[in-house]
N, C-alpha and C positions, 0 to 999 in steps of 0.2 A: 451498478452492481457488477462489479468482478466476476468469471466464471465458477473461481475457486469459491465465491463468496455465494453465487447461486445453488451450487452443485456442492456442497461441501461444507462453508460456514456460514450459514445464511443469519446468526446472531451478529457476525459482525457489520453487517447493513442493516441491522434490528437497530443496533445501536447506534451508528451513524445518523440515521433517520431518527429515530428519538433525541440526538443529542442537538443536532443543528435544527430541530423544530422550539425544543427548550432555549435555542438563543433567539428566536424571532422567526426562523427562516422556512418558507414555504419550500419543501421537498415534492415533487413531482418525481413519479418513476416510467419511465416511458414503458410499454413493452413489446415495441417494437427493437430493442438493442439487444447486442448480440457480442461474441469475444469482438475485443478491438482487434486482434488477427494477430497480437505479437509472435507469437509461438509458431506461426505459419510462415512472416519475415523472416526470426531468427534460421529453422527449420529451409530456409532458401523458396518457399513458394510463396514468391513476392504478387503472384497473380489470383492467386486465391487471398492474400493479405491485402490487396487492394480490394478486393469485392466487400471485403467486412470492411475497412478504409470506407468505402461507399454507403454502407448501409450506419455507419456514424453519422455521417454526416448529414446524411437524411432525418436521420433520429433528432440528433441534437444543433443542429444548426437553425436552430428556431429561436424569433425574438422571444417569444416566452420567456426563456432561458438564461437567466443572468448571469450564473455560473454553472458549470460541472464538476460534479465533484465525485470524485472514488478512492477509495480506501488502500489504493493500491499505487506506490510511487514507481513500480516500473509498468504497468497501464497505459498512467496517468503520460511516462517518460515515451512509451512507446507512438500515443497521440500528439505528444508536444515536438520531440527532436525526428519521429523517423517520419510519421504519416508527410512531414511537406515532400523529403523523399520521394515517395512511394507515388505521389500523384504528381510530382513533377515528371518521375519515370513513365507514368501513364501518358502522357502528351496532351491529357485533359486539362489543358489550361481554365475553364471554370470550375473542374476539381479542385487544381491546386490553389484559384484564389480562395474557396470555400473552407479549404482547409489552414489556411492561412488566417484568416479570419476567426475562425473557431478555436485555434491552438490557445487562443490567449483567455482565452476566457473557459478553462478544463485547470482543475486545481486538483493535488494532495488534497486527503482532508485534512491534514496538521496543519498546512501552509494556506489555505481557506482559513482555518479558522483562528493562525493567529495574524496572517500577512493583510489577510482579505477583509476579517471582522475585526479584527484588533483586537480580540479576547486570547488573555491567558490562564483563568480562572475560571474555568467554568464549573464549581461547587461540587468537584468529585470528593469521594470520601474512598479509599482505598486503604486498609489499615495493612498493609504485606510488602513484605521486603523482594523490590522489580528492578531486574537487569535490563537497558536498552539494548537492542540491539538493531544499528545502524543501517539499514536495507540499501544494495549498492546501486540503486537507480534512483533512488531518494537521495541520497547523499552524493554519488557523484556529477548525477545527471541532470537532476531537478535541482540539485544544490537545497534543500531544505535546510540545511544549516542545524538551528538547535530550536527550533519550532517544537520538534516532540517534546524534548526536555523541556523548554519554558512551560509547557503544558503538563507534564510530570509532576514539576516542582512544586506547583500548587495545588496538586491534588493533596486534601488534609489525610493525615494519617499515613501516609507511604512511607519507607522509605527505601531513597532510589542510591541503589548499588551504583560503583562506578565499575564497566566492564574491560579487563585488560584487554590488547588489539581489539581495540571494539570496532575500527575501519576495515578487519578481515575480514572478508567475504565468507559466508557459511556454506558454501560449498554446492546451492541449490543453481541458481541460474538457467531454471526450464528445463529444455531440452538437454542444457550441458551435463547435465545428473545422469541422462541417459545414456549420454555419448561417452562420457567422461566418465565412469560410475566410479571408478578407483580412484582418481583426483578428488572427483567431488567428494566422497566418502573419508579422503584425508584431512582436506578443510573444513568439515563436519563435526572428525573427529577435534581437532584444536579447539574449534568454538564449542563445544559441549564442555570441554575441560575448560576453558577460560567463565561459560556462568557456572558450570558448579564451585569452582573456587569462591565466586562474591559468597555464596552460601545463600543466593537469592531464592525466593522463593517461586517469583514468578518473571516467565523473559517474555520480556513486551518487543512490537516491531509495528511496522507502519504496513507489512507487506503478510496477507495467508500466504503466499510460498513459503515465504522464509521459517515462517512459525511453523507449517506444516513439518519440513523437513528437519528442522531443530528438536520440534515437537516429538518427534518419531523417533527418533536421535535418544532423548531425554529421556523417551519413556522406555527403550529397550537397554537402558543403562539403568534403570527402576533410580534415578537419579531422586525422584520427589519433586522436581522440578515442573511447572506447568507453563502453557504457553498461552497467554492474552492479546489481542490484537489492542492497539492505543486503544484506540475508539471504546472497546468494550471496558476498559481502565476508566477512562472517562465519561462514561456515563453514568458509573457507580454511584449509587449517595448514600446514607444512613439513613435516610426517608425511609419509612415501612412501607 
């Protein structure tokens, strides 16, 4: 579970966990985990971001564990491309093989569930016209590719908007919103006006930041516009 997903949107781990039990798969939530420390790397406190590095590892580095999975592709990017970083910086050479070891088996949940299970059907019913949008650690980091889409596609009932510059960046990027509030605020502004053009109803993403700040965006433009995280798209069905 993401922090924004514990503190914030805790339906979109509702949904995750219900949707990967409905394909076969035993969910385990640990509770001893904690922020993966991204915001503390980004932010320059690489030594407070290795201590949470730490307490990953301890968490999930257990055979138990077949996979990890989180609903969040710059998390998910944060553990995969920066933690070997971080613990090669430490000098802790049984860190950094732990953490090496661990990278490969922590997934997206879109690229779990189609790279990993092979499924792209998972019997959603979604009758509402949904804009993607792109999450830039998901797409350029993790390379997910078009995993959400294949998963979109056959949700029955949707239908899925194509969104112009859908590769620009919405403008959130953690900390940089803070630091950058007028940048970030201009690439906010573009992406707001590129999904209300689809005329979509609802903007889907793979990341709660993104949608948070889209969301927020959306709603102070009284646009109509609502924000869904995949996962919550897909777990929908017409079952009562």
């Amino acid at each position: 579970m993401t922090c924004l997903g514990d503190t914030l949107f805790p339906e979109v781990g509702r949904a995750v966990v219900t949707l990967l039990e409905r394909l076969g798969q035993t969910v385990v939530f640990p509770e001893t985990q904690t922020c993966c420390g991204q915001m503390h790397a980004n932010a320059g406190f690489a030594d407070d971001a290795t201590r949470l590095l730490r307490g990953f590892v301890r968490t999930f580095d257990d055979p138990e564990f077949d996979a990890v999975v989180a609903p969040s592709g710059s998390c998910v990017a944060m553990i995969r491309h920066h933690y070997p970083r971080l613990a090669a910086d430490s000098g802790d050479r049984e860190l950094a093989r732990r953490v090496g070891g661990l990278g490969g088996r922590v997934f997206e949940f879109s690229e779990f569930v189609v790279d990993q299970l092979g499924v792209e059907d998972v019997g959603a019913y979604y009758p509402h016209r949904v804009v993607y949008h792109p999450s830039c650690h998901a797409l350029r980091t993790l390379r997910v590719g078009d995993a959400p889409l294949r998963l979109l596609r056959n949700v029955r009932g949707i239908a899925l908007e194509s969104l112009p510059e859908a590769e620009a960046c919405c403008g959130f990027g953690g900390t940089f919103a803070v630091q950058n509030a007028d940048v970030s605020a201009a690439m906010l502004t573009d992406k707001l006006s590129a999904i209300v053009q689809t005329g979509a109803e609802v903007c889907t993403a793979l990341d709660s930041s993104c949608l948070m700040h889209i969301g927020g965006g959306l709603a102070r433009l009284r646009s109509g516009v609502r924000t869904a995280h995949l996962a919550e798209i897909l777990v929908a069905t017409d079952n009562p």
